[in-house]
PDB file of N, CA, C and O in Angstrom:
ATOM      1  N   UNK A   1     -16.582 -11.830  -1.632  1.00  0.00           N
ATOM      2  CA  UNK A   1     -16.441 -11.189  -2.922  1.00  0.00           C
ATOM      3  C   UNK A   1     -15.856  -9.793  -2.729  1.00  0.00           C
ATOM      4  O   UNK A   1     -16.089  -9.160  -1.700  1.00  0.00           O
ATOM      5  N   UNK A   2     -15.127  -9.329  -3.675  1.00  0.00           N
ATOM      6  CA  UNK A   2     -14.270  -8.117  -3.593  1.00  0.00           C
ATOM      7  C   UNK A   2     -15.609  -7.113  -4.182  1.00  0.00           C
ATOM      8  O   UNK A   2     -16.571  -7.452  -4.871  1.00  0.00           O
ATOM      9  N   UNK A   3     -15.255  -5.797  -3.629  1.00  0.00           N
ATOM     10  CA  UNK A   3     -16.301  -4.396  -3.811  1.00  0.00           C
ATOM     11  C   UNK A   3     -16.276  -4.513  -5.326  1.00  0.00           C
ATOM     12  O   UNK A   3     -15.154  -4.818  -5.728  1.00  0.00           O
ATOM     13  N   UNK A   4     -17.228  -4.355  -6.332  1.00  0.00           N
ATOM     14  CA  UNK A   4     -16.952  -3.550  -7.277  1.00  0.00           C
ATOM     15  C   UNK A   4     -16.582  -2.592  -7.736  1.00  0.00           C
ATOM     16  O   UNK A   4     -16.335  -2.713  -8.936  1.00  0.00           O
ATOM     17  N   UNK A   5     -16.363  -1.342  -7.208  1.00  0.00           N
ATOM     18  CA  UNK A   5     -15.651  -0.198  -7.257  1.00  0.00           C
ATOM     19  C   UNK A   5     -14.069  -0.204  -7.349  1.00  0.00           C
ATOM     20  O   UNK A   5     -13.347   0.505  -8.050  1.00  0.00           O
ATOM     21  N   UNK A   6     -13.777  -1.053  -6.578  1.00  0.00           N
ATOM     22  CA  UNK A   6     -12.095  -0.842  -6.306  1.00  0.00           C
ATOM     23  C   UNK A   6     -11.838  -1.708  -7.644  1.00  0.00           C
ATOM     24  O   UNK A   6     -10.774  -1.628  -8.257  1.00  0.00           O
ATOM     25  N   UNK A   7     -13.052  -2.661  -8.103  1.00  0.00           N
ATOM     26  CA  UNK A   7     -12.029  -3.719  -9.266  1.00  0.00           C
ATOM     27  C   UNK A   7     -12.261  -2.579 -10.749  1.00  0.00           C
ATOM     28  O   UNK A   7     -11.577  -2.564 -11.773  1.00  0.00           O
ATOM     29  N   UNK A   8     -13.140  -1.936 -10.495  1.00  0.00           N
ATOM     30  CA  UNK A   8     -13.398  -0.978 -11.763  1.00  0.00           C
ATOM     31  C   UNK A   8     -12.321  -0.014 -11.563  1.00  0.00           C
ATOM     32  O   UNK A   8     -11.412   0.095 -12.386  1.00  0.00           O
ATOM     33  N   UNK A   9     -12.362   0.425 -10.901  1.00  0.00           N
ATOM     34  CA  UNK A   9     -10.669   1.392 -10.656  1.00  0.00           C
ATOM     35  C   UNK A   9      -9.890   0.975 -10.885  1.00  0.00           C
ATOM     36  O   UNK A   9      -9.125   1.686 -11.536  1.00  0.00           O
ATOM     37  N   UNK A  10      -9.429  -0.400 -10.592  1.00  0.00           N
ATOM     38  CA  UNK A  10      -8.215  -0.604 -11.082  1.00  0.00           C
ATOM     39  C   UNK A  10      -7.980  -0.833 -12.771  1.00  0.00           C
ATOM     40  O   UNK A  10      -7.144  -0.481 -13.603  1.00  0.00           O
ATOM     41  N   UNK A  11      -8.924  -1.439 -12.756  1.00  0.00           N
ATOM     42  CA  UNK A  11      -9.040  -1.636 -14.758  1.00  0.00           C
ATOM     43  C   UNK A  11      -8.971  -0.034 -15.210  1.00  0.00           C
ATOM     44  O   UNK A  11      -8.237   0.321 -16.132  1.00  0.00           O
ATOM     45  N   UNK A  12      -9.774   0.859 -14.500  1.00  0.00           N
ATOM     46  CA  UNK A  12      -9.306   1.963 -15.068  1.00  0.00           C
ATOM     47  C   UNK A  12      -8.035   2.684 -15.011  1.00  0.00           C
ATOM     48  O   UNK A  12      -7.459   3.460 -15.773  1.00  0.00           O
ATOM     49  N   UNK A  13      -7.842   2.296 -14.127  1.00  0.00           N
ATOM     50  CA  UNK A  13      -6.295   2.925 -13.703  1.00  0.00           C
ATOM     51  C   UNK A  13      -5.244   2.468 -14.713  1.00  0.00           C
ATOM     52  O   UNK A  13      -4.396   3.219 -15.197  1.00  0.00           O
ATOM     53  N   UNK A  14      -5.401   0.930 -15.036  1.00  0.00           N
ATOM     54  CA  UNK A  14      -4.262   0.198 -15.709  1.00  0.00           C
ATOM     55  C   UNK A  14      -4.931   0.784 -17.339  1.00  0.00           C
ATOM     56  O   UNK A  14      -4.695  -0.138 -18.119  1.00  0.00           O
ATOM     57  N   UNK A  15      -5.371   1.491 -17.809  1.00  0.00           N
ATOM     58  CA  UNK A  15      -5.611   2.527 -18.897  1.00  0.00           C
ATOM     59  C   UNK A  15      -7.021   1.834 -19.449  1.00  0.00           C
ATOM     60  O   UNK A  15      -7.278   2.535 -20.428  1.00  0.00           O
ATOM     61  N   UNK A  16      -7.859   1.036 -19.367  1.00  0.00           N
ATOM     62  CA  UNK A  16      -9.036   1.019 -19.754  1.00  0.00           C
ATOM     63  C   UNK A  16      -9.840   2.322 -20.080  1.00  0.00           C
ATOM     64  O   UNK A  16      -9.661   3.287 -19.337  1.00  0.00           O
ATOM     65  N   UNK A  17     -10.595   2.417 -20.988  1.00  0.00           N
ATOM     66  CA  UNK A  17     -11.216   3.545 -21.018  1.00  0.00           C
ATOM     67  C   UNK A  17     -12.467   3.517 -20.714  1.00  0.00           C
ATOM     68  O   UNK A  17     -12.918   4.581 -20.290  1.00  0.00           O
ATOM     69  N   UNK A  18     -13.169   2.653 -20.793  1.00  0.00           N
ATOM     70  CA  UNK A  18     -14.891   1.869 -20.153  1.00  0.00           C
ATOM     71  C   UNK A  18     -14.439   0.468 -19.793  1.00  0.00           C
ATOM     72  O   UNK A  18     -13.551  -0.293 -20.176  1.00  0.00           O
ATOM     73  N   UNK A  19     -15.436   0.442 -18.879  1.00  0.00           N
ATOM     74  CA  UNK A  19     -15.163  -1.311 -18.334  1.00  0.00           C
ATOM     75  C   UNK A  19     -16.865  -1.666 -18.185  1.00  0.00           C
ATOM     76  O   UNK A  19     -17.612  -1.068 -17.410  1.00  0.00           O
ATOM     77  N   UNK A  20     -17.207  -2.579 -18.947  1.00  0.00           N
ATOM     78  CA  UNK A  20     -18.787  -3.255 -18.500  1.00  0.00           C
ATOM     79  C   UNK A  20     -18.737  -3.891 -17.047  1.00  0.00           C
ATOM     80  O   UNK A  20     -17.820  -4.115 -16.257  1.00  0.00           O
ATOM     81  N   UNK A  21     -19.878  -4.053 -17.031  1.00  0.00           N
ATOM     82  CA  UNK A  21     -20.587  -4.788 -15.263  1.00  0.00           C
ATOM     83  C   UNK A  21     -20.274  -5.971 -15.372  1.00  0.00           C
ATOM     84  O   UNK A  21     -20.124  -6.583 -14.314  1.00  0.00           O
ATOM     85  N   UNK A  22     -20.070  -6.688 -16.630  1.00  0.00           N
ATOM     86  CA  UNK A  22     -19.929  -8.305 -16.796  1.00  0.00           C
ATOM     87  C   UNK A  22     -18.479  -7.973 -16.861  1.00  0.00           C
ATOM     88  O   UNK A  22     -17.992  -8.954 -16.300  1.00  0.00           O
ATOM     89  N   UNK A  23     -17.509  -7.218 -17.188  1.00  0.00           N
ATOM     90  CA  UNK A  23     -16.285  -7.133 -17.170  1.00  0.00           C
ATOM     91  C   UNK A  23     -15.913  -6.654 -15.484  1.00  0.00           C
ATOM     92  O   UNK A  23     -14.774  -7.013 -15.186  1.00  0.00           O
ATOM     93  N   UNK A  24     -16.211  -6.357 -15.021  1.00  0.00           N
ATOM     94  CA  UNK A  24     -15.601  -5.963 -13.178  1.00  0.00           C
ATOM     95  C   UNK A  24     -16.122  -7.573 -12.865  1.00  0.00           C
ATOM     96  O   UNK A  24     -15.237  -8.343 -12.490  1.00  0.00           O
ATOM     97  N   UNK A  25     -17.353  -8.054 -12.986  1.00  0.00           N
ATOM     98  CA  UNK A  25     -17.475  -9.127 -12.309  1.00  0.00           C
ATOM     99  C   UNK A  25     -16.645 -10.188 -12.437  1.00  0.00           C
ATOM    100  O   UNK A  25     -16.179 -10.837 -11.501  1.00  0.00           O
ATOM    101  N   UNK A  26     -16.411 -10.413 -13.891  1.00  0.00           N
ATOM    102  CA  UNK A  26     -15.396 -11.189 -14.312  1.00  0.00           C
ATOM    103  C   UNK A  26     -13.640 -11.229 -13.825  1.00  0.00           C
ATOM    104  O   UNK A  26     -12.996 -12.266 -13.671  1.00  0.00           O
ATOM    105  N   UNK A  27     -13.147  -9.918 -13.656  1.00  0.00           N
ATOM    106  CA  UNK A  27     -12.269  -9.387 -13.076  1.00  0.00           C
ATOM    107  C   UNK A  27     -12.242  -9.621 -11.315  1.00  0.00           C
ATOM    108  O   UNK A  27     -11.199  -9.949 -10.749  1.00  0.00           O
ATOM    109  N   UNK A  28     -13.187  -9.462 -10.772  1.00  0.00           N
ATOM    110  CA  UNK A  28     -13.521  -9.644  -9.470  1.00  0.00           C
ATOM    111  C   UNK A  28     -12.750 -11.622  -9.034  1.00  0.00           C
ATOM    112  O   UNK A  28     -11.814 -12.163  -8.446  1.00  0.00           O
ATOM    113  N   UNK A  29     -14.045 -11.968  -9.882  1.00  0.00           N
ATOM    114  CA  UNK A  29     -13.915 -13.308  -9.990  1.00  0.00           C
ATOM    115  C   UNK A  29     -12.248 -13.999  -9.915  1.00  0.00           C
ATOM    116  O   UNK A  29     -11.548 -14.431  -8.999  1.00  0.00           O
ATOM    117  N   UNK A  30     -12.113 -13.866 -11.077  1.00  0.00           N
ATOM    118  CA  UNK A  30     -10.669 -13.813 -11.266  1.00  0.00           C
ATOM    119  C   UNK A  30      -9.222 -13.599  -9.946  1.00  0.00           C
ATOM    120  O   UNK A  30      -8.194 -14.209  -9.654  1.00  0.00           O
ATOM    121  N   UNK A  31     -10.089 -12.131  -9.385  1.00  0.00           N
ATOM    122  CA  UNK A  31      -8.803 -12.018  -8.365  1.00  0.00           C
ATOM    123  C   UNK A  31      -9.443 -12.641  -6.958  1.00  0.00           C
ATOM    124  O   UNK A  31      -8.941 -12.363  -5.869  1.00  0.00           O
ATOM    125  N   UNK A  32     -10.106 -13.139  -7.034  1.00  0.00           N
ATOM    126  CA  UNK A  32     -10.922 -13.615  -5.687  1.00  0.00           C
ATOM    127  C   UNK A  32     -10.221 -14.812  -5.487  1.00  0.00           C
ATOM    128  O   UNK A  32      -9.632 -14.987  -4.421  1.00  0.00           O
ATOM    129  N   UNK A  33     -10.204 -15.873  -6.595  1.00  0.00           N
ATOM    130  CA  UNK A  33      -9.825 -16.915  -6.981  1.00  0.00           C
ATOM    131  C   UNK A  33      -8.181 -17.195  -6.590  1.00  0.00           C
ATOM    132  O   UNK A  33      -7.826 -18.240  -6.045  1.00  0.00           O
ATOM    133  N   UNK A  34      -7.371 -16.249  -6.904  1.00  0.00           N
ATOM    134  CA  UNK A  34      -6.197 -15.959  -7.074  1.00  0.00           C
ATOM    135  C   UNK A  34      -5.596 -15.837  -5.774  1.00  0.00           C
ATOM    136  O   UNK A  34      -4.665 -16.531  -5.365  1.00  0.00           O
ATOM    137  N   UNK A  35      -6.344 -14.654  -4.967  1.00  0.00           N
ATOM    138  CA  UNK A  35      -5.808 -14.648  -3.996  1.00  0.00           C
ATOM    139  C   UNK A  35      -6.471 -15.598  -2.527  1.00  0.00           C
ATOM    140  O   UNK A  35      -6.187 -15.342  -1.357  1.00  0.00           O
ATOM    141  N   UNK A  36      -7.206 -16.485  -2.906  1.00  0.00           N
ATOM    142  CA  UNK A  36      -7.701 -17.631  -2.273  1.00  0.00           C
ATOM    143  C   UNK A  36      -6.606 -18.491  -2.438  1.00  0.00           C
ATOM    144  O   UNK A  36      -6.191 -18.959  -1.377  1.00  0.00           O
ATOM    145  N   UNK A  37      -5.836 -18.945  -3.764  1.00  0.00           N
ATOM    146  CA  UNK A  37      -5.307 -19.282  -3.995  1.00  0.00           C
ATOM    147  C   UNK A  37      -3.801 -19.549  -2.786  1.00  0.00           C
ATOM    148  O   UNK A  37      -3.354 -20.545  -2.217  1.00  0.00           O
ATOM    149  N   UNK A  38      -3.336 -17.821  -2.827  1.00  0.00           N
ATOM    150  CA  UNK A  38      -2.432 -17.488  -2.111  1.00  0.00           C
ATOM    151  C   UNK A  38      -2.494 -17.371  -0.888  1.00  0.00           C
ATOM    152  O   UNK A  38      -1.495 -17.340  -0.169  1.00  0.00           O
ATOM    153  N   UNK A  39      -3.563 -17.298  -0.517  1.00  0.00           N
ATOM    154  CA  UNK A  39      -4.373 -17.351   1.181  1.00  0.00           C
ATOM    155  C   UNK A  39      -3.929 -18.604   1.492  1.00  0.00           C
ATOM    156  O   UNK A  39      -3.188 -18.695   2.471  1.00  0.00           O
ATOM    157  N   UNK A  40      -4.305 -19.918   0.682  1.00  0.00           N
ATOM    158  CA  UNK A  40      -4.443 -21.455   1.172  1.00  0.00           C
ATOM    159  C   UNK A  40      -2.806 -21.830   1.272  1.00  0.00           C
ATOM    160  O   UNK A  40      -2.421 -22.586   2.164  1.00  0.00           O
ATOM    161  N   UNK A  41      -1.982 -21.321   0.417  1.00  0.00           N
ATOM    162  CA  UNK A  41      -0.316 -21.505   0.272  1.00  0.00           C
ATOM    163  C   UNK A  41       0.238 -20.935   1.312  1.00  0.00           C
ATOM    164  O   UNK A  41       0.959 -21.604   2.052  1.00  0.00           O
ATOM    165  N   UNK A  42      -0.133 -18.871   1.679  1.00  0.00           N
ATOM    166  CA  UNK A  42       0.688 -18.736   3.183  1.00  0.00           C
ATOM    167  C   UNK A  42       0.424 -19.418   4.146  1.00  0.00           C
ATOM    168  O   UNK A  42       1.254 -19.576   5.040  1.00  0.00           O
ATOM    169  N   UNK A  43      -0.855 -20.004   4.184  1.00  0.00           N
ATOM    170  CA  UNK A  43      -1.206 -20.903   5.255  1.00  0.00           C
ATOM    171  C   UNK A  43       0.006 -22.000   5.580  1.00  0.00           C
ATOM    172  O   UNK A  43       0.683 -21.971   6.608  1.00  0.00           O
ATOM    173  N   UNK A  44       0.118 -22.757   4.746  1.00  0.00           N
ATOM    174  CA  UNK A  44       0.610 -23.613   4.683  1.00  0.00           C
ATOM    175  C   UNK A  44       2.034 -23.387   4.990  1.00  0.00           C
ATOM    176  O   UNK A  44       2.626 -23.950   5.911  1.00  0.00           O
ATOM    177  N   UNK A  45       2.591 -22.478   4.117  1.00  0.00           N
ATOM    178  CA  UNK A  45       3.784 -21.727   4.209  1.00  0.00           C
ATOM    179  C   UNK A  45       4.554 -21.929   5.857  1.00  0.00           C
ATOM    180  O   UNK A  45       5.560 -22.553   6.195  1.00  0.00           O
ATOM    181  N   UNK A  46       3.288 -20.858   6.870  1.00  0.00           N
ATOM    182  CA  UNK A  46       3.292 -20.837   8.202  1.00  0.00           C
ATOM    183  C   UNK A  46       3.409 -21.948   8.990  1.00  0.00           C
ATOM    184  O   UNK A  46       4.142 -22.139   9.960  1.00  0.00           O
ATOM    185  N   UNK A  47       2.331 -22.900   8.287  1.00  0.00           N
ATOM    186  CA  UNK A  47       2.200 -24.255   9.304  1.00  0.00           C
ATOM    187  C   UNK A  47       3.443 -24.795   9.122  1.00  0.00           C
ATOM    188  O   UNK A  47       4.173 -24.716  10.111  1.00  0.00           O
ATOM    189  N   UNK A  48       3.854 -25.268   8.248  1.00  0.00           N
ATOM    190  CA  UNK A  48       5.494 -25.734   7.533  1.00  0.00           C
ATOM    191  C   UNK A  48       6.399 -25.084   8.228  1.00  0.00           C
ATOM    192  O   UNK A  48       7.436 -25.747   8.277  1.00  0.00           O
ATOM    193  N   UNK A  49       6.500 -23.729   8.986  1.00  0.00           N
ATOM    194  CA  UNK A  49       7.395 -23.060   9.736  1.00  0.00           C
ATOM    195  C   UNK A  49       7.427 -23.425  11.477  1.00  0.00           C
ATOM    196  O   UNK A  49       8.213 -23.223  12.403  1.00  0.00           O
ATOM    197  N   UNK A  50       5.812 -24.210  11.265  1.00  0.00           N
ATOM    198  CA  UNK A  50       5.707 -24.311  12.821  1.00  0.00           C
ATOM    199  C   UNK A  50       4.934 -22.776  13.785  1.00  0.00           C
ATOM    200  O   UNK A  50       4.926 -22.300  14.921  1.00  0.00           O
ATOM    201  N   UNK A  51       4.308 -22.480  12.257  1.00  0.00           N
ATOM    202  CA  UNK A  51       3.951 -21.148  13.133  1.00  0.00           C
ATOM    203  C   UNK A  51       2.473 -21.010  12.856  1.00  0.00           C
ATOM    204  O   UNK A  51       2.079 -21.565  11.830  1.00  0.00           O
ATOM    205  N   UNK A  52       1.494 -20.298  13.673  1.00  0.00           N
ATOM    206  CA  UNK A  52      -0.057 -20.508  13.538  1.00  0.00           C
ATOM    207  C   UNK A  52      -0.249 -19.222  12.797  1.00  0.00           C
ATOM    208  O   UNK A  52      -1.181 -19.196  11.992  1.00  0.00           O
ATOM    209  N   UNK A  53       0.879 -17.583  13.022  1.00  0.00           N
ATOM    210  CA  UNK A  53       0.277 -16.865  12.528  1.00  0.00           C
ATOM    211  C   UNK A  53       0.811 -16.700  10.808  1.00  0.00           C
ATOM    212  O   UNK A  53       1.690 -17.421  10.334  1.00  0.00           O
ATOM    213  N   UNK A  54       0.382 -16.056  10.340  1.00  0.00           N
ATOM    214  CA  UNK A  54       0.294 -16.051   8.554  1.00  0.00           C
ATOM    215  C   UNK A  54       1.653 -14.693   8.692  1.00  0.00           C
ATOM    216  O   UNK A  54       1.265 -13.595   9.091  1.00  0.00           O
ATOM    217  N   UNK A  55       3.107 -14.857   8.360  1.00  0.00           N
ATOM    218  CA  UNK A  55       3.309 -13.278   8.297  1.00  0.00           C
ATOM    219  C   UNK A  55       4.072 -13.156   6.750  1.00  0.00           C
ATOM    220  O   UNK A  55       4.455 -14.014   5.955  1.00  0.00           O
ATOM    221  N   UNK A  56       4.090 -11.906   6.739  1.00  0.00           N
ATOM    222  CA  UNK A  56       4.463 -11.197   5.599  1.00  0.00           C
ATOM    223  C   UNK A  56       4.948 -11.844   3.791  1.00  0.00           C
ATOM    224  O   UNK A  56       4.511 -11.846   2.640  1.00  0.00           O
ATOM    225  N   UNK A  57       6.340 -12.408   4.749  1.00  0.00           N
ATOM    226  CA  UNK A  57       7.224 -13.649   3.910  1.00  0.00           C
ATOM    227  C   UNK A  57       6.415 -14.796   3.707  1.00  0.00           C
ATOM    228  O   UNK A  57       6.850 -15.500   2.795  1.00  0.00           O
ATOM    229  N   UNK A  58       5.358 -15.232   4.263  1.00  0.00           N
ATOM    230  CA  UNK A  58       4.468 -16.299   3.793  1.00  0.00           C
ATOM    231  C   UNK A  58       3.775 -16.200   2.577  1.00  0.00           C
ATOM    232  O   UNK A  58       3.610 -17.072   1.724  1.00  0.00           O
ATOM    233  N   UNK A  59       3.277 -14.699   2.602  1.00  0.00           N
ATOM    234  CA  UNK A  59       2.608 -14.370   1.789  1.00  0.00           C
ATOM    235  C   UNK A  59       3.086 -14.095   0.467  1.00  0.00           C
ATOM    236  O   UNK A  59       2.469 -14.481  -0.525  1.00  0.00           O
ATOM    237  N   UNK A  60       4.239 -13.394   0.400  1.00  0.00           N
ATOM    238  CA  UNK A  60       5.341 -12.885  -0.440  1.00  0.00           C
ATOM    239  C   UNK A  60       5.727 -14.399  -0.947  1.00  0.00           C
ATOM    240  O   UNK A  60       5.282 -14.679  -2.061  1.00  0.00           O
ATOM    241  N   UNK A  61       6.267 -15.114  -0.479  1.00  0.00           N
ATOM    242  CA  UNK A  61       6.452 -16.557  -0.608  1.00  0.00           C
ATOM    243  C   UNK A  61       5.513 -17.317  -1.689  1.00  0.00           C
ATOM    244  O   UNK A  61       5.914 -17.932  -2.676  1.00  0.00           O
ATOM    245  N   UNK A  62       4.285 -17.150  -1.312  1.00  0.00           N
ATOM    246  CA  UNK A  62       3.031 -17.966  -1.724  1.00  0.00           C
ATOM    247  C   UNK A  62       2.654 -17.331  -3.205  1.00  0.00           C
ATOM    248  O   UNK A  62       2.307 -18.004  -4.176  1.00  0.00           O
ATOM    249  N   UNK A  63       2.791 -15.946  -3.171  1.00  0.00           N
ATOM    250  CA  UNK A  63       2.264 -14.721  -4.172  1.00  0.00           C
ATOM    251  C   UNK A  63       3.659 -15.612  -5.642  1.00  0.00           C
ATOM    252  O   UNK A  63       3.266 -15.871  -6.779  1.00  0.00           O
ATOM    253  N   UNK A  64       4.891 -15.846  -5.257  1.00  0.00           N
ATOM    254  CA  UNK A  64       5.658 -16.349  -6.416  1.00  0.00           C
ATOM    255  C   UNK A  64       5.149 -17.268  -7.609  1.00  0.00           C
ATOM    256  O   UNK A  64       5.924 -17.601  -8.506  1.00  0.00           O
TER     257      UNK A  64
END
């Protein structure tokens, strides 16, 4: 699970003016999911290249 702090910062950052505890968690959730998502695709990305390690363009690749 991602920190709560960094996901409340960012909602604040992107101009929120309060964010609830059920709103970061929800948000958390959300990008956890997402970038699991993109984790399981560079994987794949790599293996498909013939390669074991995960690099950059896999990720960039997967993130589309």
């Amino acid at each position: 699970m991602i920190p709560k702090a960094p996901v409340a910062r960012i909602l604040l950052e992107a101009g929120a003016k309060r964010v609830s505890a059920d709103a970061v968690d929800a948000f958390a959730e959300v990008i956890t999911e997402l970038t699991e998502k993109i984790a399981v695709q560079a994987s794949k990305n790599a293996n498909h290249a013939g390669r074991k390690t995960v690099q950059e363009e896999d990720i960039k690749l997967a993130a589309r």
